[in-house]
SENU-855270 format. One record per residue (C-alpha): residue number from 0; residue in one letter; x, y, z. Coordinates in nm, 4 decimals. Layout:
<nodes>
pos, code, px, py, pz
NUM, A, X, Y, Z
...
</nodes>
This chain:
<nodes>
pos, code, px, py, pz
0, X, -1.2111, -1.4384, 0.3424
1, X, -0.8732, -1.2832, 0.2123
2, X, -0.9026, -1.1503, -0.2465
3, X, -0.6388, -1.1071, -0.5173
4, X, -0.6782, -0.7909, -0.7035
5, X, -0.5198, -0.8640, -1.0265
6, X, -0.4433, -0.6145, -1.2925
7, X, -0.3817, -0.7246, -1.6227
8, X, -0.2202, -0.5766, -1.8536
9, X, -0.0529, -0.2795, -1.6804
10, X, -0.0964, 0.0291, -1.9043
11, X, 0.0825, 0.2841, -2.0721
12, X, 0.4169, 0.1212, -2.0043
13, X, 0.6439, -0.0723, -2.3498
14, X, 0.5824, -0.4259, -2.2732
15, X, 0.3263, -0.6762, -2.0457
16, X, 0.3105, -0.6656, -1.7040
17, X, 0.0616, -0.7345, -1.4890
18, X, 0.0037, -0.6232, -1.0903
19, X, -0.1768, -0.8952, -0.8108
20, X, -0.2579, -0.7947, -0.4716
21, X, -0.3103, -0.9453, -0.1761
22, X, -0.6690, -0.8590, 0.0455
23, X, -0.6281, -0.9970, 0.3719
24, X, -0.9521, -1.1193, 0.5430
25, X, -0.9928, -0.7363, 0.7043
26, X, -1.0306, -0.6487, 0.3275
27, X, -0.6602, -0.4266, 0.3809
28, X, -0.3876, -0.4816, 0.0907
29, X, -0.1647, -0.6930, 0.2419
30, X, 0.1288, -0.6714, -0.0480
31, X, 0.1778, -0.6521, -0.3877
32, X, 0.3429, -0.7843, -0.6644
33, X, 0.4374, -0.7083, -1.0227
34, X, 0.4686, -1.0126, -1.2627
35, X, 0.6788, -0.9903, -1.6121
36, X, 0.5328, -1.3135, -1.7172
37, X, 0.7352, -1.3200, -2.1020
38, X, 1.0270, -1.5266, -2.1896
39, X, 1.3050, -1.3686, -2.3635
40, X, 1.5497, -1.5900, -2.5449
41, X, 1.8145, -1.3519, -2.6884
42, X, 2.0723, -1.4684, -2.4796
43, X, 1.9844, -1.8375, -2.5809
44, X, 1.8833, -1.8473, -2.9846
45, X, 2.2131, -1.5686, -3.0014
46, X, 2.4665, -1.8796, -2.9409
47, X, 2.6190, -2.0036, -3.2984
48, X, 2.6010, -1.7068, -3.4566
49, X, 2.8774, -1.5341, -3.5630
50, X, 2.9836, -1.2074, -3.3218
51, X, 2.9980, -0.9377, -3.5745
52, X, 2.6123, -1.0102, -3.6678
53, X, 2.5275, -0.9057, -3.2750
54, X, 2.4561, -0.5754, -3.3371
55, X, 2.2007, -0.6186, -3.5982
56, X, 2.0344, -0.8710, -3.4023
57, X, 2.0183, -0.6794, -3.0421
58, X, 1.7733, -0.4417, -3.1562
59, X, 1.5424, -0.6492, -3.2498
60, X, 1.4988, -0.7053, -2.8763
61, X, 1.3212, -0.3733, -2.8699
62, X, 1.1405, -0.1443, -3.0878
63, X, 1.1824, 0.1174, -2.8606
64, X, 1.5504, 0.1143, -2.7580
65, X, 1.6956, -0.0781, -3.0300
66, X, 1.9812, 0.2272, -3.0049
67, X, 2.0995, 0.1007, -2.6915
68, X, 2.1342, -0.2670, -2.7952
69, X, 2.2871, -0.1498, -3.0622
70, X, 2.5484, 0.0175, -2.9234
71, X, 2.6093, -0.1945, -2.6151
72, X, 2.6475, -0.4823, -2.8750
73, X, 2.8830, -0.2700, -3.0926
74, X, 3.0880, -0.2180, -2.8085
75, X, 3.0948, -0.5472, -2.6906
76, X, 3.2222, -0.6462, -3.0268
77, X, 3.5141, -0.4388, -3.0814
78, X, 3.6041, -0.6317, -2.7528
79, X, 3.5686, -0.9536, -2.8914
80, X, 3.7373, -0.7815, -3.1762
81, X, 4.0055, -0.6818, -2.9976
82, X, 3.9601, -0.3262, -3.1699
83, X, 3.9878, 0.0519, -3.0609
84, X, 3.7279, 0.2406, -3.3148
85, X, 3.8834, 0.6091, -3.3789
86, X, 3.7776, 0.9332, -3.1864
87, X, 3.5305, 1.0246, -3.4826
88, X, 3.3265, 0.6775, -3.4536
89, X, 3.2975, 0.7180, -3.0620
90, X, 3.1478, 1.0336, -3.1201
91, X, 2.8830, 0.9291, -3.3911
92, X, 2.7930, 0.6696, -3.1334
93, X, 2.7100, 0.9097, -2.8939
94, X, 2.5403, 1.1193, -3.0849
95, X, 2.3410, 0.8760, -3.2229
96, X, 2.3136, 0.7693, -2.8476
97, X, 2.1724, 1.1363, -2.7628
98, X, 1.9056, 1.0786, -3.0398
99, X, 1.7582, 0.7836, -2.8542
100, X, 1.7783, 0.9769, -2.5248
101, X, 1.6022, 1.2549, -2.6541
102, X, 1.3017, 1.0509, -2.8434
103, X, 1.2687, 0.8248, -2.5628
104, X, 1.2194, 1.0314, -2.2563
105, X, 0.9855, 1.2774, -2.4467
106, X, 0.8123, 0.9958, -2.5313
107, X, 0.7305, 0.8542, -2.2222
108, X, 0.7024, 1.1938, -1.9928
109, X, 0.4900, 1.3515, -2.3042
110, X, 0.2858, 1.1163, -2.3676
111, X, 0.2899, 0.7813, -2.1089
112, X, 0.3268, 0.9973, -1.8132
113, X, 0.1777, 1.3034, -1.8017
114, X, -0.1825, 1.2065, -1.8516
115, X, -0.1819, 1.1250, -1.5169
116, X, -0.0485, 1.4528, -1.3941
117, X, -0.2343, 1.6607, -1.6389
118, X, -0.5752, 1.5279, -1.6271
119, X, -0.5193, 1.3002, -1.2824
120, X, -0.5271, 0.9943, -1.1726
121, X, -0.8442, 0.9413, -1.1197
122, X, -1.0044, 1.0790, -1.5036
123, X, -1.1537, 0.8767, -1.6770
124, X, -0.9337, 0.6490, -1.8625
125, X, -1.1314, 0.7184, -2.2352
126, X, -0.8960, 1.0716, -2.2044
127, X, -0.6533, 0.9838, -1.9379
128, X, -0.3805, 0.9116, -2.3035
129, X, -0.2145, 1.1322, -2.5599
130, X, -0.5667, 1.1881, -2.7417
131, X, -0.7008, 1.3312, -2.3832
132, X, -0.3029, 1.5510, -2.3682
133, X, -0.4230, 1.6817, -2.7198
134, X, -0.7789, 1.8051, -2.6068
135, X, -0.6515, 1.9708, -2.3137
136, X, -0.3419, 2.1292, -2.4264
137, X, -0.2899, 2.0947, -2.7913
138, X, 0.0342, 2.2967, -2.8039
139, X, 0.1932, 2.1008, -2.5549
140, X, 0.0980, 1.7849, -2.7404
141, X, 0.2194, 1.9862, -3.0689
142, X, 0.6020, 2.0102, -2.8939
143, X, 0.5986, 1.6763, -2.7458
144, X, 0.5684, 1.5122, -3.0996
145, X, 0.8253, 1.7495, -3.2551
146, X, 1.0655, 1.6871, -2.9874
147, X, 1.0320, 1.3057, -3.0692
148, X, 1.0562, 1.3599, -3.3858
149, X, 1.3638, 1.5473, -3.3422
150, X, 1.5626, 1.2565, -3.1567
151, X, 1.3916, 1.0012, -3.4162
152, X, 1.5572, 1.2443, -3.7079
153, X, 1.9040, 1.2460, -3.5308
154, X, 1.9129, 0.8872, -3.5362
155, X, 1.7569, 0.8309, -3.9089
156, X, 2.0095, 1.1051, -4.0536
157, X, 2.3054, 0.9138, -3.8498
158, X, 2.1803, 0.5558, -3.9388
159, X, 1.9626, 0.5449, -4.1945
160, X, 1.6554, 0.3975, -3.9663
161, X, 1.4608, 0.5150, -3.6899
162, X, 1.5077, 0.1642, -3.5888
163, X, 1.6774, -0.1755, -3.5811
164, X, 1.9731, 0.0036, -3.7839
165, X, 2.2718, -0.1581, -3.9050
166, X, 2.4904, 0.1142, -3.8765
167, X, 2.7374, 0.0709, -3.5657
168, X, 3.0175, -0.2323, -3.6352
169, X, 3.3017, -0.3957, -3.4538
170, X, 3.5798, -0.1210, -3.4680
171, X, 3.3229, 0.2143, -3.5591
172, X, 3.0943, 0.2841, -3.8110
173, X, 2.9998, 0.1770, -4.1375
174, X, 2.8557, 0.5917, -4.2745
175, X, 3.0145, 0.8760, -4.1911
176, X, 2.8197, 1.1923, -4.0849
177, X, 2.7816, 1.4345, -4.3701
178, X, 2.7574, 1.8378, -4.3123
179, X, 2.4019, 1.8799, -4.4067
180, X, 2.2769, 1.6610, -4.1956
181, X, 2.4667, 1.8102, -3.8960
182, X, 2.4046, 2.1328, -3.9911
183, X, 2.0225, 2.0087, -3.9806
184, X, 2.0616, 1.8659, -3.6247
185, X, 2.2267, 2.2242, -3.5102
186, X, 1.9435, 2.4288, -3.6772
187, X, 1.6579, 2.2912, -3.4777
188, X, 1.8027, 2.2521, -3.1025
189, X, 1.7221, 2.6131, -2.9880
190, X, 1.3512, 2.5460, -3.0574
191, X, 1.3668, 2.1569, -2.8950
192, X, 1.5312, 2.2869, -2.5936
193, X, 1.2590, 2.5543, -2.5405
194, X, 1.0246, 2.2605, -2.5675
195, X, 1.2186, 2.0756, -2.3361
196, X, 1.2187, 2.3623, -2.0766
197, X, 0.8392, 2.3463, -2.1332
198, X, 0.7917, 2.0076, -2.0097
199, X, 0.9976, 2.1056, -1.7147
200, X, 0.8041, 2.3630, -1.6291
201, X, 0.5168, 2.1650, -1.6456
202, X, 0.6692, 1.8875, -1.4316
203, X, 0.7914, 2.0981, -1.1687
204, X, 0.4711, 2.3221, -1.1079
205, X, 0.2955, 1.9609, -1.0564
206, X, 0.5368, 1.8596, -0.8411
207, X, 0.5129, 2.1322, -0.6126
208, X, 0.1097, 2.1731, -0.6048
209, X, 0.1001, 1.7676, -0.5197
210, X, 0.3718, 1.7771, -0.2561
211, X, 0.1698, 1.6107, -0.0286
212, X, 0.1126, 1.2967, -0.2752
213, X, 0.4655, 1.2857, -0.3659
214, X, 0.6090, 1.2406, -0.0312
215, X, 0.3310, 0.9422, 0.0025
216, X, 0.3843, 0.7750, -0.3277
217, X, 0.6734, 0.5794, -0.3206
218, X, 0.8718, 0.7168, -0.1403
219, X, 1.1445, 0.5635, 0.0190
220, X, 1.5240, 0.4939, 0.0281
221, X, 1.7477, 0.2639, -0.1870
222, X, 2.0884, 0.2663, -0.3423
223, X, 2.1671, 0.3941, -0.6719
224, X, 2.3913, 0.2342, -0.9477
225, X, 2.4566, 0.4642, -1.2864
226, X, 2.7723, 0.5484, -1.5029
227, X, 2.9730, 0.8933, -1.4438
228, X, 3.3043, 1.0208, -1.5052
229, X, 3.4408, 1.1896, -1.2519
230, X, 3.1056, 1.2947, -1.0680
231, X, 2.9465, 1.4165, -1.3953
232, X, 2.6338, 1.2456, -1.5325
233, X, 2.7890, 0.9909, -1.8391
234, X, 2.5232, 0.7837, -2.0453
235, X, 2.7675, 0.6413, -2.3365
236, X, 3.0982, 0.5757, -2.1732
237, X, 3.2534, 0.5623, -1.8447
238, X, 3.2691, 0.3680, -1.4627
239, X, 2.9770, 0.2746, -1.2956
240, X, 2.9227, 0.4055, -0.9789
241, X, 2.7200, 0.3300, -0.6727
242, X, 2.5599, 0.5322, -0.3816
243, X, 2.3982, 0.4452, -0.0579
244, X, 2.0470, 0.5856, 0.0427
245, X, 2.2259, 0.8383, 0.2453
246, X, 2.4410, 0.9437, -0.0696
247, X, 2.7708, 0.7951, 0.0165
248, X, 2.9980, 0.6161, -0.2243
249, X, 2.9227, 0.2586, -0.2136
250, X, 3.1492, 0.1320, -0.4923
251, X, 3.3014, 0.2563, -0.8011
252, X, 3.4040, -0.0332, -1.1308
253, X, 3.4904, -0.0771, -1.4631
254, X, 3.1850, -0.1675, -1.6358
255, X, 3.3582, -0.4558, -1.8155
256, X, 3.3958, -0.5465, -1.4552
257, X, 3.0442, -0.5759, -1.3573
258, X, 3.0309, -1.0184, -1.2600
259, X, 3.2953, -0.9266, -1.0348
260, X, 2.9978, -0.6035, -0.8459
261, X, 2.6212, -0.7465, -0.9978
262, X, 2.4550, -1.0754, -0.9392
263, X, 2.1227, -1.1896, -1.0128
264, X, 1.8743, -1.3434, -0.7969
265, X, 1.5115, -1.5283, -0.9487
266, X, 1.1715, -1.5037, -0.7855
267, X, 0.9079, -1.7476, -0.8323
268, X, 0.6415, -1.4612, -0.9476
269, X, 0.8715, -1.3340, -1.2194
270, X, 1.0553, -1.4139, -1.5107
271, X, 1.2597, -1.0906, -1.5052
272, X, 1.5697, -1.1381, -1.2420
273, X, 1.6309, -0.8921, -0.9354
274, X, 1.9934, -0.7487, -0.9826
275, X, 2.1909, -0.6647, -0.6908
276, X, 2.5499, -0.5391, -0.5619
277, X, 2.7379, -0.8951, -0.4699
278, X, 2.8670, -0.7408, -0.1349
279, X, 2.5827, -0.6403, 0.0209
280, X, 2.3539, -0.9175, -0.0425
281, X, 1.9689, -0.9443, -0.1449
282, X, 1.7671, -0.7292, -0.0830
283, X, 1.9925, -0.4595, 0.0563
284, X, 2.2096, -0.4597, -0.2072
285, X, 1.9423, -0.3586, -0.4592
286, X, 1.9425, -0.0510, -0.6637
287, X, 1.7535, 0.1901, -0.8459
288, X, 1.8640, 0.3072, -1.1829
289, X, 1.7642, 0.5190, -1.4657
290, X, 1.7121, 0.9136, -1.4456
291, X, 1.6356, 0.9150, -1.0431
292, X, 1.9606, 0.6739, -1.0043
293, X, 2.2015, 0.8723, -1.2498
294, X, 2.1003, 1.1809, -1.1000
295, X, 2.1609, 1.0846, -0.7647
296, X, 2.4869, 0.9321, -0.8488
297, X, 2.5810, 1.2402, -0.9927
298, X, 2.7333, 1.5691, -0.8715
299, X, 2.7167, 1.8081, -1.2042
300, X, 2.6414, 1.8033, -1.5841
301, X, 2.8727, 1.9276, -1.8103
302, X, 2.6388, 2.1445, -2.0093
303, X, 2.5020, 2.4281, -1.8673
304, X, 2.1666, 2.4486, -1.9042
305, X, 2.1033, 2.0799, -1.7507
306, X, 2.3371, 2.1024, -1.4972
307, X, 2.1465, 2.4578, -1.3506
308, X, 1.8507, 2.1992, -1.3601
309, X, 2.0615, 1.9738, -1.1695
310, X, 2.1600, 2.1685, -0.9011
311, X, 1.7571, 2.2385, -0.8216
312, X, 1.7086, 1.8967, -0.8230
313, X, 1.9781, 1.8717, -0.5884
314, X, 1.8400, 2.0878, -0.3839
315, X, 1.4811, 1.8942, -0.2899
316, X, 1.6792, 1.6761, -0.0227
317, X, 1.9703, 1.6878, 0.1905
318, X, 2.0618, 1.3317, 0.0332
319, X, 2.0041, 1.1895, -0.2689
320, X, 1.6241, 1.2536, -0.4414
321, X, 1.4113, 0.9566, -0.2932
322, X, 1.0410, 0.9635, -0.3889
323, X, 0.9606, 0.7983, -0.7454
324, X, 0.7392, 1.0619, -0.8731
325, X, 1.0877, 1.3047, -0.9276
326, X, 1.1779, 1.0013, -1.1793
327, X, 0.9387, 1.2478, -1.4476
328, X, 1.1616, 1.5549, -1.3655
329, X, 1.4736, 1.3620, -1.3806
330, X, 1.4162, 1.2163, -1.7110
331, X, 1.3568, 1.5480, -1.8498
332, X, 1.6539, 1.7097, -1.7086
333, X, 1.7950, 1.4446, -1.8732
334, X, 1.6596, 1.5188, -2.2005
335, X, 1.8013, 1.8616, -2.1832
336, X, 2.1311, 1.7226, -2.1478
337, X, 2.0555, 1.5040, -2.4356
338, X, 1.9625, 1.7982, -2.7006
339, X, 2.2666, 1.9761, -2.5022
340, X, 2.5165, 1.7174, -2.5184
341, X, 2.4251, 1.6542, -2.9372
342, X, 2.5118, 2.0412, -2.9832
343, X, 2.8558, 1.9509, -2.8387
344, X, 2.8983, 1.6764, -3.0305
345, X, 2.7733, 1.8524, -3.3730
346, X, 3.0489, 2.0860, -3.3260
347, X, 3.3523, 1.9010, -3.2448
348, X, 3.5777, 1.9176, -3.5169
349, X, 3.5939, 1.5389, -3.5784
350, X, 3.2434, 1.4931, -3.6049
351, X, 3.2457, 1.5175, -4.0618
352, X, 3.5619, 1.3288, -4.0362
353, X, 3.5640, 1.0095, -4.2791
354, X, 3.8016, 0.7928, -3.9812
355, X, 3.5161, 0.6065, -3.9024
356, X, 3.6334, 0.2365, -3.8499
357, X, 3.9487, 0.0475, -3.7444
358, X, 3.9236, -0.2728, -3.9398
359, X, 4.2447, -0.4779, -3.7853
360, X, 4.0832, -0.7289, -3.5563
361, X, 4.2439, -0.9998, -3.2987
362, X, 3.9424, -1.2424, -3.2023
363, X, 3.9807, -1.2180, -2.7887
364, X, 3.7001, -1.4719, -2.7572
365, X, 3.4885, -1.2217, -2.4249
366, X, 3.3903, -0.8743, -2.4661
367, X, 3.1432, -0.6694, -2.2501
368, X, 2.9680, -0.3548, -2.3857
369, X, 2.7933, -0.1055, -2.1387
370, X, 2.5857, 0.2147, -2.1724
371, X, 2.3694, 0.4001, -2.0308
372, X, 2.0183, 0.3090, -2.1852
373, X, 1.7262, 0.5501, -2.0944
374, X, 1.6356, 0.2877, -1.8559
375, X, 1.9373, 0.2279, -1.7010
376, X, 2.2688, 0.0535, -1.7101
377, X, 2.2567, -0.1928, -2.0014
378, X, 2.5391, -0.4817, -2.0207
379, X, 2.5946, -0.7276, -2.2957
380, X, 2.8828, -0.9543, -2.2670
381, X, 2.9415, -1.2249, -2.5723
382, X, 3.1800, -1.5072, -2.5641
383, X, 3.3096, -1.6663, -2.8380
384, X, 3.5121, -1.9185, -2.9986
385, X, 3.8722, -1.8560, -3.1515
386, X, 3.6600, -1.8137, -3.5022
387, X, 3.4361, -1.5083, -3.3054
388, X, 3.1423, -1.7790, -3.3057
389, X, 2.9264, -1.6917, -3.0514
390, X, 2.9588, -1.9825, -2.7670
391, X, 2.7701, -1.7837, -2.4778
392, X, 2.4999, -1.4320, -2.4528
393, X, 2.4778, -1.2422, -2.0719
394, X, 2.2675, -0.9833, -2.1075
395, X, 2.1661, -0.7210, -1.8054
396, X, 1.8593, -0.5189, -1.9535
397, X, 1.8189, -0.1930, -1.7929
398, X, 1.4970, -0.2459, -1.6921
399, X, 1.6166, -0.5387, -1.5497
400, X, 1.7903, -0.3320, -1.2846
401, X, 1.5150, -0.1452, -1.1840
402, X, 1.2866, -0.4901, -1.0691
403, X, 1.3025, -0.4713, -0.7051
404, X, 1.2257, -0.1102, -0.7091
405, X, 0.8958, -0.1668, -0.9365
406, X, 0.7774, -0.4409, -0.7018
407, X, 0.8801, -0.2038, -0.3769
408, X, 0.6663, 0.0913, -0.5337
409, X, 0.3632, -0.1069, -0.6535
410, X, 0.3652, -0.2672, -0.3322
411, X, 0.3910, 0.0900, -0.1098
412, X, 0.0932, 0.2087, -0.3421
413, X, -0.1302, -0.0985, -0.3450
414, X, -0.0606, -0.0377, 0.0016
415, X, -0.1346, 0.3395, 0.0624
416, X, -0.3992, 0.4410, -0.2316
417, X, -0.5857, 0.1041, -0.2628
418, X, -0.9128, 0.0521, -0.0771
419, X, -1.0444, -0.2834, -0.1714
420, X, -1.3626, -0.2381, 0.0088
421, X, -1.4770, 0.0525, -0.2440
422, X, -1.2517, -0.0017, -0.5174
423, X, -1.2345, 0.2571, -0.7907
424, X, -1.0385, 0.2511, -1.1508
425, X, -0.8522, 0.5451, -0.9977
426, X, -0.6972, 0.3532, -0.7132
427, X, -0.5803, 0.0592, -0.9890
428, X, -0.4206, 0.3722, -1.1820
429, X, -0.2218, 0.4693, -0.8744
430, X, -0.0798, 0.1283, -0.8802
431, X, 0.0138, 0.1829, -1.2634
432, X, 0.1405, 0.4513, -1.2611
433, X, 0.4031, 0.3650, -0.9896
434, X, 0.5520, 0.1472, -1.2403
435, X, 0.4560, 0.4339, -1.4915
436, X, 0.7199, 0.6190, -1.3051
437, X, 1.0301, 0.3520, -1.4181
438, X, 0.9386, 0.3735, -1.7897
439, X, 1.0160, 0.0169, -1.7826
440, X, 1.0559, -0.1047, -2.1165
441, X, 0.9537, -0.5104, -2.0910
442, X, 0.9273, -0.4918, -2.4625
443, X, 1.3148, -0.5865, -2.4198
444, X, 1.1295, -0.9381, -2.2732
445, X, 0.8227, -0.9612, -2.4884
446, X, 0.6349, -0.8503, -2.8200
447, X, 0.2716, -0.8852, -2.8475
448, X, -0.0101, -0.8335, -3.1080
449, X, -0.3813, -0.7491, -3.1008
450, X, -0.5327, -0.5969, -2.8370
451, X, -0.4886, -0.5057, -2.4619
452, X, -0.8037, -0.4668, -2.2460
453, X, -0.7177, -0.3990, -1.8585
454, X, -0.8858, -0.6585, -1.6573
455, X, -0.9123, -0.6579, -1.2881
456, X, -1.0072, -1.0370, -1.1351
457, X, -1.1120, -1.0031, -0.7868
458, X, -1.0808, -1.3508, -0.6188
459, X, -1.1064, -1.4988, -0.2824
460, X, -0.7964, -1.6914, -0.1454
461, X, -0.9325, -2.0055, -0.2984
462, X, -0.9618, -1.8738, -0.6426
463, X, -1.3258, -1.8033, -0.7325
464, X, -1.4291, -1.5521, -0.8778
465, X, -1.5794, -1.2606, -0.7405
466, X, -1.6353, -0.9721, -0.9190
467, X, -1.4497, -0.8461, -1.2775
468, X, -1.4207, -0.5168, -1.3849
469, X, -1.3070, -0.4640, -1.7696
470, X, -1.1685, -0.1269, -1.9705
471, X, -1.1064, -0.1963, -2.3448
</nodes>
């Protein structure tokens, strides 16, 4: 008789999730699915308040990308504003943007992700985590906290927090940047972009000593949605573009735009929605976003260091970059442009200036904010009434974008790695870490206290109870 493997919680990853598979009754996975069982309610418990408060309420969404809430719902209220902030503001955005770019992917590659590749999938899961990264390579570990660190100090020294700031408001900024703590920010990037290069080393050398488990693991062709100007890589401003899995130019839009491109469809094992292009239809006009997606959207960088990265990238496929597993290199090629792109911004002339804000509004009653969030295209569109009371919340959460994909992956590597005849921790890990490979970030749906223990229920198709296996 047929099992359901089930997984619960799903490790290492910001947020719950948890993974059930299907055994048929020749004890083969049959498919897979990842569940997002949390209720968010932004969108809802947002309506009656008044639009200006939006962007200190967004980040409380998420601990870990409050930045990108933030912003999106700054720029979503100069719309609703009907305001233009000045050149200087736009660029303290961004580089407060580039702060949460840099913090978050060395987060998750440094210490989420490359337990796995370090030690393998398979060690035992009492050092398969940051404490296990220390033991094994303690400088590593050393660099991936001060490179953190350094993104988390870019933002603080901008904003004033690490998180939930209230810095960013409809038409700029409310603090300008002063020259010491710029001059702070420039001082330290040499020595984060060696560490940087570091992790890309390490990625890369993985990479190519595990081909054979990187052409298996995921693998497999979508489209790709991301911002870009031009054909460069863009994470704070600019059109959203979208590629096919052969790498031609599906469609190119004003993110403002984006009901007109992106609809939403629900599935009855999930409360997070499957976004997809309009045109195409479900399921072929889903998308992947997020470092793989940008990157493969993408045609240069406009600094040069992450760019030369780019072009090797590139250069692993005649098309665009398919299996999941090059999501790790991506997001730290990414990071380099990060650390790159805040050097740029440090030393444009504007950057000190005190022309912060543009405080003339016009209440349009609709404005949509986009940006590039380290998880993928982020929307927030508000509507208000004539008095900038908020009537109506649409939110797209990157992660959001990125749902079919998870549930394609888990599924290919329930699929592939899992044996439930002799089932081993190891195999279950394979099946995390495929989602591992997204950085989803379902804190943006759920917080949750106390602890986590992984549980895996096997069942038979009638729902007894087999057998239980428990890590704390």
């Amino acid at each position: 008789m047929g099992q359901k493997l089930t997984i619960d919680p799903v490790t290492r990853i910001e947020g719950h999730a948890r993974v059930t598979i299907q055994v048929d009754d020749d004890g083969k996975v049959e498919q897979a699915f990842m569940h997002v069982d949390q209720f968010r309610g932004f969108e809802k418990f947002s309506e009656g308040r008044m639009y200006y408060e939006m962007p200190v309420i967004t980040p409380r969404i998420c601990g870990i990308c409050p930045v990108s809430h933030h912003l999106a719902s700054a720029k979503a209220a100069d719309r609703v504003a009907g305001v233009e902030p000045p050149r200087p503001a736009h660029l303290l955005r961004e580089l407060l943007h580039m702060g949460q770019i840099i913090q978050s992917h060395s987060l998750h590659f440094f210490h989420l992700a490359s337990p796995d590749l370090l030690l393998g999938f398979d060690a035992d899961p009492a050092i398969r985590n940051v404490v296990g990264l220390i033991e094994t390579d303690p400088a590593l570990a050393v660099k991936a906290v001060k490179l953190r660190k350094y993104g988390q100090e870019i933002i603080r020294r901008l904003s004033g927090r690490r998180i939930h700031m209230h810095w960013a408001v409809p038409g700029g900024v409310s603090a300008p940047l002063v020259a010491a703590e710029r001059d702070w920010i420039l001082s330290q990037a040499d020595e984060m972009l060696g560490y940087v290069q570091d992790g890309i080393s390490v990625a890369k050398a993985w990479l190519a000593e595990n081909q054979d488990v990187v052409d298996t693991f995921a693998n497999f062709p979508s489209n790709y949605l991301g911002m870009n100007r031009d054909g460069s890589l863009e994470l704070y401003e600019g059109p959203v573009r979208m590629k096919d899995s052969e790498g031609n130019l599906v469609v190119e839009f004003n993110a403002c735009d984006y009901l007109d491109h992106i609809s939403e469809r629900v599935e009855d094992w999930s409360y997070l929605k499957f976004p997809y292009y309009k045109e195409m239809g479900y399921p072929d006009g889903t998308y992947r976003v997020a470092p793989l997606g940008r990157l493969n959207v993408a045609e240069r960088i406009d600094t040069p260091l992450a760019n030369q990265e780019l072009q090797e990238y590139k250069a692993l496929a005649e098309g665009p970059v398919e299996p999941s597993l090059y999501f790790h290199y991506a997001r730290l090629i990414e990071d380099l442009y990060g650390i790159e792109r805040a050097v740029e911004l440090c030393e444009d002339a504007d950057i000190l200036s005190h022309d912060i804000r543009e405080t003339r509004l016009e209440i349009t009653g609709e404005g949509v904010g986009c940006i590039e969030a380290p998880r993928g295209t982020l929307w927030h569109h508000y509507w208000t009434d004539d008095h900038g009371v908020i009537t109506k919340v649409n939110l797209i959460v990157a992660t959001g974008n990125n749902n079919w994909a998870m549930n394609k992956s888990v599924d290919m590597v329930a699929k592939t790695f899992v044996d439930p005849t002799n089932l081993t921790e190891g195999m279950l890990n394979r099946v995390e870490a495929a989602i591992r490979c997204y950085d989803p970030c379902l804190s943006c749906s759920t917080h949750a206290l106390g602890q986590m223990p992984l549980v895996v229920r096997v069942e038979n198709q009638t729902g007894d109870l087999l057998t239980t296996r428990t890590r704390d």
